[in-house]
CHARMM-style PDB file with segment names, atoms N, HN, CA, C and O in Angstrom:
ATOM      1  N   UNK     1    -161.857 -74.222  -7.923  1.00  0.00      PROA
ATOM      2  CA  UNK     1    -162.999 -75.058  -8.269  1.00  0.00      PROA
ATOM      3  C   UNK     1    -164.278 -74.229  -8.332  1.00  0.00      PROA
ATOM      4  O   UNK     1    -165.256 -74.397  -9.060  1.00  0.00      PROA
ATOM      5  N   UNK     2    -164.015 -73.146  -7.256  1.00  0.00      PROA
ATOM      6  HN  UNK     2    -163.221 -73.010  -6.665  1.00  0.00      PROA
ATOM      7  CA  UNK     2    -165.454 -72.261  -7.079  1.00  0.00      PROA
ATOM      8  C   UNK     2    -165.689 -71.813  -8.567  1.00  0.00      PROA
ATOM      9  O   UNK     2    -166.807 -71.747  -9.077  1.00  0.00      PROA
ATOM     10  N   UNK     3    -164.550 -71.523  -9.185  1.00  0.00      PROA
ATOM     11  HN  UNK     3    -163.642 -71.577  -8.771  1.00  0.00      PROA
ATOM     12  CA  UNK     3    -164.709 -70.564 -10.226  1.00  0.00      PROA
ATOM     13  C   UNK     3    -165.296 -71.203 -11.248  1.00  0.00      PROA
ATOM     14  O   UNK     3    -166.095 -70.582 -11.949  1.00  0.00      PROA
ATOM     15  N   UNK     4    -164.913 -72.947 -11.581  1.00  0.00      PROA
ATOM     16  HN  UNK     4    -164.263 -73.451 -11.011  1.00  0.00      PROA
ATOM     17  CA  UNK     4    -165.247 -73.076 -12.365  1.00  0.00      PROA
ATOM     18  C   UNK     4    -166.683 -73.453 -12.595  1.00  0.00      PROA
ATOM     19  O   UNK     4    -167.171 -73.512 -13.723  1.00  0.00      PROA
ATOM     20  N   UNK     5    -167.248 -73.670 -11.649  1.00  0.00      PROA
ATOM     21  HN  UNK     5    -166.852 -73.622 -10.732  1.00  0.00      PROA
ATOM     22  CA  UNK     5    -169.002 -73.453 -11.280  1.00  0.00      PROA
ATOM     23  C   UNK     5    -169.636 -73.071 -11.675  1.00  0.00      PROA
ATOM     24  O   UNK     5    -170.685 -73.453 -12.193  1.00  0.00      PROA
ATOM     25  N   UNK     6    -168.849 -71.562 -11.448  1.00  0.00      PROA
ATOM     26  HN  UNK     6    -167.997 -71.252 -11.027  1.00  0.00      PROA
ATOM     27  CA  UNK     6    -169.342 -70.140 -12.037  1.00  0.00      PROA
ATOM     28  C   UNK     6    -169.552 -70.252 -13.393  1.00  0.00      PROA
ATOM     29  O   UNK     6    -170.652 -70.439 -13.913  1.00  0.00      PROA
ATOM     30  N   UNK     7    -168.087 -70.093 -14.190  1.00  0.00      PROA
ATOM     31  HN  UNK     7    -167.193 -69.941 -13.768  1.00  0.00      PROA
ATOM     32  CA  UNK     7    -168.296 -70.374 -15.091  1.00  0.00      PROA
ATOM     33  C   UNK     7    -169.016 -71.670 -15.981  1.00  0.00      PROA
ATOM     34  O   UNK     7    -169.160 -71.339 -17.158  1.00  0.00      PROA
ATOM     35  N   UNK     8    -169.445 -72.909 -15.719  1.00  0.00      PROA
ATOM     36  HN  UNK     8    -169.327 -73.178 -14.763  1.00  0.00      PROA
ATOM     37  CA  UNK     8    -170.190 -73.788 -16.192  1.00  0.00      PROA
ATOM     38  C   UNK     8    -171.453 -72.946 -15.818  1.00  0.00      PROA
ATOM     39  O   UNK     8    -171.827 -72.384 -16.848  1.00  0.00      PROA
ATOM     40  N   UNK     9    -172.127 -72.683 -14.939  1.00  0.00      PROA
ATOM     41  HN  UNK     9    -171.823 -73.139 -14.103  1.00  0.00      PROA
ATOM     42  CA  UNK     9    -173.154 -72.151 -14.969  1.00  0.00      PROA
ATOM     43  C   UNK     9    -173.759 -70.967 -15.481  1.00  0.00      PROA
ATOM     44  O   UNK     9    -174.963 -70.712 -15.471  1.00  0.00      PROA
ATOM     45  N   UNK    10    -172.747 -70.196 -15.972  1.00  0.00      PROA
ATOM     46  HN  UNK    10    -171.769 -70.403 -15.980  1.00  0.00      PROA
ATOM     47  CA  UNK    10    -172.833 -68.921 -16.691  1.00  0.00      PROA
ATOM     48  C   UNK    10    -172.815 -69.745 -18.200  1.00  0.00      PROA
ATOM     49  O   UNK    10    -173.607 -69.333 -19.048  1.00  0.00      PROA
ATOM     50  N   UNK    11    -172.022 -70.771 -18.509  1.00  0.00      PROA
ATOM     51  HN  UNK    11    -171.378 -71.106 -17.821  1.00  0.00      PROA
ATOM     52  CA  UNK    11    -172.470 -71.462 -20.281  1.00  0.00      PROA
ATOM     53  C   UNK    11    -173.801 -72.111 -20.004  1.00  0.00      PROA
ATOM     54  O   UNK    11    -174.429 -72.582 -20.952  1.00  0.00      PROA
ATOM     55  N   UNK    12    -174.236 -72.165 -18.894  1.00  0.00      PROA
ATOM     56  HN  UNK    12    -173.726 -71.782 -18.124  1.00  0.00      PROA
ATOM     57  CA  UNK    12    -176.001 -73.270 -18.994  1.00  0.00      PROA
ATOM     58  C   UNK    12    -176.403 -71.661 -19.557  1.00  0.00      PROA
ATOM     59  O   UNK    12    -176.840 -71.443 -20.687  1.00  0.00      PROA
ATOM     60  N   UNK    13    -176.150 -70.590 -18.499  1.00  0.00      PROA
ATOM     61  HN  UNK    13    -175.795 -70.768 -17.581  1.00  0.00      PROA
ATOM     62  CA  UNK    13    -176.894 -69.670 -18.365  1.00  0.00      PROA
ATOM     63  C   UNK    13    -177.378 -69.329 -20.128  1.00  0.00      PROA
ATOM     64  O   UNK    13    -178.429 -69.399 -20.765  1.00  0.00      PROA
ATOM     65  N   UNK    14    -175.808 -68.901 -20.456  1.00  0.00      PROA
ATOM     66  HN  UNK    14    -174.954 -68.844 -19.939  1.00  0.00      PROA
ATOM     67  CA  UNK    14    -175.621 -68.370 -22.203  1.00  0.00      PROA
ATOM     68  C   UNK    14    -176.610 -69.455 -23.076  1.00  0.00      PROA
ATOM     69  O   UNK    14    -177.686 -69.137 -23.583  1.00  0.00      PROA
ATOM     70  N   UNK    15    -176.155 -70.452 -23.115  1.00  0.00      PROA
ATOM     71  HN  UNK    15    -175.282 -70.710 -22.702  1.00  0.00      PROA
ATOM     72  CA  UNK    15    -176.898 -71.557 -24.002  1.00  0.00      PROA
ATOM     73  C   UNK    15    -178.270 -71.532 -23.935  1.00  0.00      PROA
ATOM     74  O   UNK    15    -178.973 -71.647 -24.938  1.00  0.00      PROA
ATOM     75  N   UNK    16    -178.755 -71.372 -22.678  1.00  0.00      PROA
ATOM     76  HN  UNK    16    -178.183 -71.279 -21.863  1.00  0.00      PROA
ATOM     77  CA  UNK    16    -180.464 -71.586 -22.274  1.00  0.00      PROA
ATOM     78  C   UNK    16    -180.852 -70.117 -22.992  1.00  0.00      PROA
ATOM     79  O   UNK    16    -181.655 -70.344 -23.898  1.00  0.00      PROA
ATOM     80  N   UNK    17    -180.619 -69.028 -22.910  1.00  0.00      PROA
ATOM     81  HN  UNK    17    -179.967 -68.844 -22.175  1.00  0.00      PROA
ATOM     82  CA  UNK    17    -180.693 -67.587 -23.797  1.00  0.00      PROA
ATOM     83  C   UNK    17    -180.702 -67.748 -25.218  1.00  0.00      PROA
ATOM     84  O   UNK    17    -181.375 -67.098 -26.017  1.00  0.00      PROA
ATOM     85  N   UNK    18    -179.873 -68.695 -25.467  1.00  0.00      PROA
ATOM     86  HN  UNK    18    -179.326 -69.223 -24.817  1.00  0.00      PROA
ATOM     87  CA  UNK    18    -179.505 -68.695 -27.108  1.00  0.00      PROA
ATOM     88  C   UNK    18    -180.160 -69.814 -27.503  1.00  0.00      PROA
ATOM     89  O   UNK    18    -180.181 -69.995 -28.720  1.00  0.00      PROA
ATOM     90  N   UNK    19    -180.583 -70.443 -26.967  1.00  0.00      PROA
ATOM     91  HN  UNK    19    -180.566 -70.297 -25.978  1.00  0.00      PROA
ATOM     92  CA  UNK    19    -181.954 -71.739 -27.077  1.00  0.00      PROA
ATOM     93  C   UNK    19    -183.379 -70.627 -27.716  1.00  0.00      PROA
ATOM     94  O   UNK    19    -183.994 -70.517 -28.777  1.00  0.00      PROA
ATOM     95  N   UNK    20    -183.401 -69.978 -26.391  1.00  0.00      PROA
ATOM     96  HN  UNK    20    -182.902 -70.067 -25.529  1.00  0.00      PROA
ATOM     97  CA  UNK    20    -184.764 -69.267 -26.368  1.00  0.00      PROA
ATOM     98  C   UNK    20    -184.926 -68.348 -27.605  1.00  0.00      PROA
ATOM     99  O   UNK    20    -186.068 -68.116 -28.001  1.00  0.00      PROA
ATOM    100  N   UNK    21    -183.829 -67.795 -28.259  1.00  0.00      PROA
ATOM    101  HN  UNK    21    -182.901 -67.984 -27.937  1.00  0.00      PROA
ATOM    102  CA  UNK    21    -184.193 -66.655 -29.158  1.00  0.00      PROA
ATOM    103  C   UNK    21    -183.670 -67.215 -30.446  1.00  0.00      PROA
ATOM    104  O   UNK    21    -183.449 -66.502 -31.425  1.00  0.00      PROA
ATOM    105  N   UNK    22    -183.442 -68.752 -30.416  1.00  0.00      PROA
ATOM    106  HN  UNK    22    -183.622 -69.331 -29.621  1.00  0.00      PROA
ATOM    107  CA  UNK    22    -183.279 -69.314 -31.674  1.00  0.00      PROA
ATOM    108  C   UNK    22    -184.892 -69.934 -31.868  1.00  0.00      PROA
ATOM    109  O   UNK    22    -185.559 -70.112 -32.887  1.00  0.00      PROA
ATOM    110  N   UNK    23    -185.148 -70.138 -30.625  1.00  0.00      PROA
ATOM    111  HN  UNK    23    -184.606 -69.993 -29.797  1.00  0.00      PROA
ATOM    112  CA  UNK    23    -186.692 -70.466 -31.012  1.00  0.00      PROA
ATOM    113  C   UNK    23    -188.208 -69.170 -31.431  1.00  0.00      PROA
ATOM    114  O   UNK    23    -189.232 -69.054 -32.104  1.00  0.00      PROA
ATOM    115  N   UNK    24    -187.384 -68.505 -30.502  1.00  0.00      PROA
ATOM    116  HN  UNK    24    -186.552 -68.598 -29.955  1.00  0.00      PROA
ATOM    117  CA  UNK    24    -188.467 -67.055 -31.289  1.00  0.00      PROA
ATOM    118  C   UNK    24    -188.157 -67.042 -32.660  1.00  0.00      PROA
ATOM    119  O   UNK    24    -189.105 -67.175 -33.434  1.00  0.00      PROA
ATOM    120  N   UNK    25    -187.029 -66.909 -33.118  1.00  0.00      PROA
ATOM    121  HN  UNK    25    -186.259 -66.801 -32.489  1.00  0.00      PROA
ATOM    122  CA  UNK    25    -186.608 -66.811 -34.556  1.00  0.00      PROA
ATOM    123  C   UNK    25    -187.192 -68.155 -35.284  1.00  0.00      PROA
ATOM    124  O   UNK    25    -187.504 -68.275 -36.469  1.00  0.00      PROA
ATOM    125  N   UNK    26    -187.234 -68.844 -34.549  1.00  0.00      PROA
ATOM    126  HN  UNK    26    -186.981 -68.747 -33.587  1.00  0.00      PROA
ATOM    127  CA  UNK    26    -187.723 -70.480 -36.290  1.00  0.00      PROA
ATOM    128  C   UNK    26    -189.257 -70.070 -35.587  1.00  0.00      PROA
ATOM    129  O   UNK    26    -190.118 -70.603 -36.287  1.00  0.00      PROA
ATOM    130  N   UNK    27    -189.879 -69.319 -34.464  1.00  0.00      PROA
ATOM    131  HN  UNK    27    -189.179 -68.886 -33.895  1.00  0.00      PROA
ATOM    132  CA  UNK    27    -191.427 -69.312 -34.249  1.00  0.00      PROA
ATOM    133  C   UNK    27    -191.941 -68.382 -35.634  1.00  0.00      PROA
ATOM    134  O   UNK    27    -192.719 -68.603 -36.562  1.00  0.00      PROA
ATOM    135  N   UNK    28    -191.032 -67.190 -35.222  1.00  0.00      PROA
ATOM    136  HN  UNK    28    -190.400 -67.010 -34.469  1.00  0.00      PROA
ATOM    137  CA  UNK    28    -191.227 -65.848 -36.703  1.00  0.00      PROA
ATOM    138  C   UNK    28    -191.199 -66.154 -38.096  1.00  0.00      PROA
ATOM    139  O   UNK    28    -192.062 -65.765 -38.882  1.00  0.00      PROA
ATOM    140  N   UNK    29    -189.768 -67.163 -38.544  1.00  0.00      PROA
ATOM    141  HN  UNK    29    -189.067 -67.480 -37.905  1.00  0.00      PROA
ATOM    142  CA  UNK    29    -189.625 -67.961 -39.465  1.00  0.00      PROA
ATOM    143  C   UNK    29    -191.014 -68.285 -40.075  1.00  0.00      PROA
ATOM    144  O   UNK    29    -191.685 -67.772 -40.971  1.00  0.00      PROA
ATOM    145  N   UNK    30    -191.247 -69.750 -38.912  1.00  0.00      PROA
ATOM    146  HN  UNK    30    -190.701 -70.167 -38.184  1.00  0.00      PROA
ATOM    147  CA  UNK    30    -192.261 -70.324 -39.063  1.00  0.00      PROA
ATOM    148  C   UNK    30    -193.594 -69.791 -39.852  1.00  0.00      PROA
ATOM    149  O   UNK    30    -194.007 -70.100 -40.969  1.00  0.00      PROA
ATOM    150  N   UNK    31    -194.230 -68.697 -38.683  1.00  0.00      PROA
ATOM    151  HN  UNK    31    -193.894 -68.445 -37.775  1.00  0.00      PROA
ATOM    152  CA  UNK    31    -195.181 -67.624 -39.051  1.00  0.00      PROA
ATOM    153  C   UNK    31    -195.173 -66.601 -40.172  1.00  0.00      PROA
ATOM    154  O   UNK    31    -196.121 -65.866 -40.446  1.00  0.00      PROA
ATOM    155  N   UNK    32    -193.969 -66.633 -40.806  1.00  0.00      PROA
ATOM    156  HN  UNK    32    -193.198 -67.230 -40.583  1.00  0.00      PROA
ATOM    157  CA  UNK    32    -194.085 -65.941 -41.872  1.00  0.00      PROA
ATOM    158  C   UNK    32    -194.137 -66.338 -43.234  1.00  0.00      PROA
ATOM    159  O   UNK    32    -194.571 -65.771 -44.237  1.00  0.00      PROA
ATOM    160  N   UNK    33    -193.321 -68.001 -42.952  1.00  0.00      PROA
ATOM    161  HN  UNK    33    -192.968 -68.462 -42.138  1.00  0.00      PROA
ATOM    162  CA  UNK    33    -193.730 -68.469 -43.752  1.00  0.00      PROA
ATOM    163  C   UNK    33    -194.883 -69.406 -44.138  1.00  0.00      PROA
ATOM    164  O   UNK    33    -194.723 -70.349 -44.913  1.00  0.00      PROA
ATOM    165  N   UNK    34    -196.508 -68.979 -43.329  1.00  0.00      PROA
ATOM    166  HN  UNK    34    -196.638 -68.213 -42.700  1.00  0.00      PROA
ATOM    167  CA  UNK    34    -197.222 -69.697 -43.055  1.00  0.00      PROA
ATOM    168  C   UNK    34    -198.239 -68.214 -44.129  1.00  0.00      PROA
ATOM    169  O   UNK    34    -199.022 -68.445 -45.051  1.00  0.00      PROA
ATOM    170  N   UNK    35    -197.867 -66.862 -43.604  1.00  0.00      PROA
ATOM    171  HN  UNK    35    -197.231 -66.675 -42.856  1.00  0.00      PROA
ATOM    172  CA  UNK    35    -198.358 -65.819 -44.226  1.00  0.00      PROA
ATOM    173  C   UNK    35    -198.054 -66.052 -45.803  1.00  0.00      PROA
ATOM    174  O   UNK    35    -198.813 -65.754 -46.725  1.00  0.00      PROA
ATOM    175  N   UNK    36    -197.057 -66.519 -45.884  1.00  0.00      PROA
ATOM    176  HN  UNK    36    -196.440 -66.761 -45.135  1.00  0.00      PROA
ATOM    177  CA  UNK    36    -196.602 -66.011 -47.430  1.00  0.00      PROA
ATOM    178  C   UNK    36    -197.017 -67.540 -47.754  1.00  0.00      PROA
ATOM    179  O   UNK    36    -197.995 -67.084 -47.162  1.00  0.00      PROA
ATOM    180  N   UNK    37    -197.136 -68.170 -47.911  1.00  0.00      PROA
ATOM    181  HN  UNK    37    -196.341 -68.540 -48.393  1.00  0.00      PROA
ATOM    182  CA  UNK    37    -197.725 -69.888 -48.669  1.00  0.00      PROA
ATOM    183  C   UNK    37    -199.364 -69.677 -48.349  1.00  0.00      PROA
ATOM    184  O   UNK    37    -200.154 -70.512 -48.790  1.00  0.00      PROA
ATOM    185  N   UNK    38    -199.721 -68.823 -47.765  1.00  0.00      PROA
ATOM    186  HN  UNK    38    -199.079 -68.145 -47.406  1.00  0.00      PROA
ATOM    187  CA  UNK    38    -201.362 -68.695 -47.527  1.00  0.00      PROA
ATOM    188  C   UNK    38    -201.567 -67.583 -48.971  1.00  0.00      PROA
ATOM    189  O   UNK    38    -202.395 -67.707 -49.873  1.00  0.00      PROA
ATOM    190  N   UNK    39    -200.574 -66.564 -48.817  1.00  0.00      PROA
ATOM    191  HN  UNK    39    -199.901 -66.464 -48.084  1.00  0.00      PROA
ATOM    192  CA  UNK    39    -200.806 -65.029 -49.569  1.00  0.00      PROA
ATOM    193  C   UNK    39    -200.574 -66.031 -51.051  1.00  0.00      PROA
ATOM    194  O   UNK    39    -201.490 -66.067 -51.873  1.00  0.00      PROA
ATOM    195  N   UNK    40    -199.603 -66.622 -51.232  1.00  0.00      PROA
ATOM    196  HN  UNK    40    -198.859 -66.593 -50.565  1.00  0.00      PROA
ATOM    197  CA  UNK    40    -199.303 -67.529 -52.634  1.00  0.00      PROA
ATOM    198  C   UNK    40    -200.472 -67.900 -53.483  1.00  0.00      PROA
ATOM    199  O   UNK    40    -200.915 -67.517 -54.565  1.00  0.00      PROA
ATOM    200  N   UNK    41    -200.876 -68.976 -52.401  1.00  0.00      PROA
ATOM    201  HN  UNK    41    -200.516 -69.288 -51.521  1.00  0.00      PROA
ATOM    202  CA  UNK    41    -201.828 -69.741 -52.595  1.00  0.00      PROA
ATOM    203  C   UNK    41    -203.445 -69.050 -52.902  1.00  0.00      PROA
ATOM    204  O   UNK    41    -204.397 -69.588 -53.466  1.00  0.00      PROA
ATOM    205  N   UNK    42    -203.357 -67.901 -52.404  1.00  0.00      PROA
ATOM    206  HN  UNK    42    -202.583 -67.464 -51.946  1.00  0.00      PROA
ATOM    207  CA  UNK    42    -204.705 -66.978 -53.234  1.00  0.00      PROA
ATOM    208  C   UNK    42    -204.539 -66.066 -54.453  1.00  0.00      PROA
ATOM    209  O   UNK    42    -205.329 -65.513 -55.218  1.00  0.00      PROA
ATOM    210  N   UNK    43    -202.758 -66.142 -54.301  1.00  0.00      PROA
ATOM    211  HN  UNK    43    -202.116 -66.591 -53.680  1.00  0.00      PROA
ATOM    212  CA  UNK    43    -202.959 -65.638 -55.606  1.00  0.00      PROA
ATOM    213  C   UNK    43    -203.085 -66.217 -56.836  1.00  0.00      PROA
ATOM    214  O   UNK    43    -203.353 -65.635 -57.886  1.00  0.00      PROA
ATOM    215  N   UNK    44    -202.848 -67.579 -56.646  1.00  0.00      PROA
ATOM    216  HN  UNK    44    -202.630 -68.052 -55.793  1.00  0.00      PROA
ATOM    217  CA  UNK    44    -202.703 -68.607 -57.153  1.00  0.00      PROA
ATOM    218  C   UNK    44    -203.835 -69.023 -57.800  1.00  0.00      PROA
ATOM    219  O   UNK    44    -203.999 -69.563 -58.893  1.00  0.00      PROA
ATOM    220  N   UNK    45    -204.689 -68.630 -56.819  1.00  0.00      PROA
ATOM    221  HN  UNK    45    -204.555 -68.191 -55.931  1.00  0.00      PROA
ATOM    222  CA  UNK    45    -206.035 -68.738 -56.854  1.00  0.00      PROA
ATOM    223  C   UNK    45    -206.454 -67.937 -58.078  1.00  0.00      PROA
ATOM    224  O   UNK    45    -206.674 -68.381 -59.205  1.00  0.00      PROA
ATOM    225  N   UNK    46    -206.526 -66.642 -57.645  1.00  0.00      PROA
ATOM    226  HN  UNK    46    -206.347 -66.281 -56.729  1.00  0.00      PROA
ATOM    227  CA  UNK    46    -206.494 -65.337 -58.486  1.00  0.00      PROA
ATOM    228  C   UNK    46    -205.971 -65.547 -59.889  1.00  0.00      PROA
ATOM    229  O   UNK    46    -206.269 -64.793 -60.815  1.00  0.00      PROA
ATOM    230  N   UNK    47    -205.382 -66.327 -59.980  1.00  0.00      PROA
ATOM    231  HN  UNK    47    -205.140 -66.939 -59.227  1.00  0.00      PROA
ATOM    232  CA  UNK    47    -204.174 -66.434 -61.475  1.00  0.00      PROA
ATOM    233  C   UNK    47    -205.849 -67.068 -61.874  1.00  0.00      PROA
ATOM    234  O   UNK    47    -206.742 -66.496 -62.500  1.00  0.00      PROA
ATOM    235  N   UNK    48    -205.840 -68.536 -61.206  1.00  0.00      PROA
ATOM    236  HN  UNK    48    -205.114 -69.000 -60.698  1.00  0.00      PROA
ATOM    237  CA  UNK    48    -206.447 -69.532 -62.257  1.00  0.00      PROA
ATOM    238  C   UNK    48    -207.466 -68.934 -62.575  1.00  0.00      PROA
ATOM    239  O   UNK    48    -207.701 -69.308 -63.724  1.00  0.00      PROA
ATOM    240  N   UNK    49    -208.295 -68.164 -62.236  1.00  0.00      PROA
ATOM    241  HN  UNK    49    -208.104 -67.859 -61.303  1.00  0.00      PROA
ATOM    242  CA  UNK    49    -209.654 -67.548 -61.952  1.00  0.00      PROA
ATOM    243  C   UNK    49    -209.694 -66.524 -63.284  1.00  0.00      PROA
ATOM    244  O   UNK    49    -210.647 -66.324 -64.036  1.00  0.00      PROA
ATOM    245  N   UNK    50    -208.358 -65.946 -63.327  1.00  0.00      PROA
ATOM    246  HN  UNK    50    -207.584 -66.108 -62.716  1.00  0.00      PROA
ATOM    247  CA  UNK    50    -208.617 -64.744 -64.361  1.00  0.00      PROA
ATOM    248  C   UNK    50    -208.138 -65.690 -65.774  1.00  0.00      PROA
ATOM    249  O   UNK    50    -208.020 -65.224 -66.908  1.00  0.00      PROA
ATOM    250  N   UNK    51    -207.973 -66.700 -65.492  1.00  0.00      PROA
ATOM    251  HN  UNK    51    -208.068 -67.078 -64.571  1.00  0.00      PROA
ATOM    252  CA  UNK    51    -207.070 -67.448 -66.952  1.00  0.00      PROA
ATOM    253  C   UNK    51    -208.651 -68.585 -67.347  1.00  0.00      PROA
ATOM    254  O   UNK    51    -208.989 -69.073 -68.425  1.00  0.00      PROA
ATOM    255  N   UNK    52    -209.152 -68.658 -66.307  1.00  0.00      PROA
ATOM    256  HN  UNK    52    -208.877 -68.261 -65.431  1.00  0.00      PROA
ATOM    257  CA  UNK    52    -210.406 -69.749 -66.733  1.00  0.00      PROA
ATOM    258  C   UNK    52    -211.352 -68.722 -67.836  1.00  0.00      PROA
ATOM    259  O   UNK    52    -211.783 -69.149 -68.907  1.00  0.00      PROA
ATOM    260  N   UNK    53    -211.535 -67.521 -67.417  1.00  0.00      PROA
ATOM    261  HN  UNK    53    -211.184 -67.174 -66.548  1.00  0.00      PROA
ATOM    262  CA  UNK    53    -212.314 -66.862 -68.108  1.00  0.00      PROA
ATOM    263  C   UNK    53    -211.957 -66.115 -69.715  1.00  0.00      PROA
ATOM    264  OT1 UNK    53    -212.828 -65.477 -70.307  1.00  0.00      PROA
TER     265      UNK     53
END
């Protein structure tokens, strides 16, 4: 029974790890795709700007 303790608490352990660095990853995700729809969006800018003239 001891053992299996162990082991349930070693899968909280694993899961709570693989929680955490799935969330760094959709944080980076997130943030990069916050860079690149900002960078878009001026160039976007840039387009209309050189096409108005």
């Amino acid at each position: 029974m001891e053992n299996t303790e162990y082991i349930m608490s070693s899968l909280d352990e694993y899961f709570e790890i693989l929680d955490k660095e799935n969330k760094k990853r959709s944080e980076l995700v997130a943030k990069s795709l916050v860079k690149y729809l900002q960078k878009s969006k001026e160039n976007n800018k840039f387009a209309s700007l050189q096409m108005a003239k």
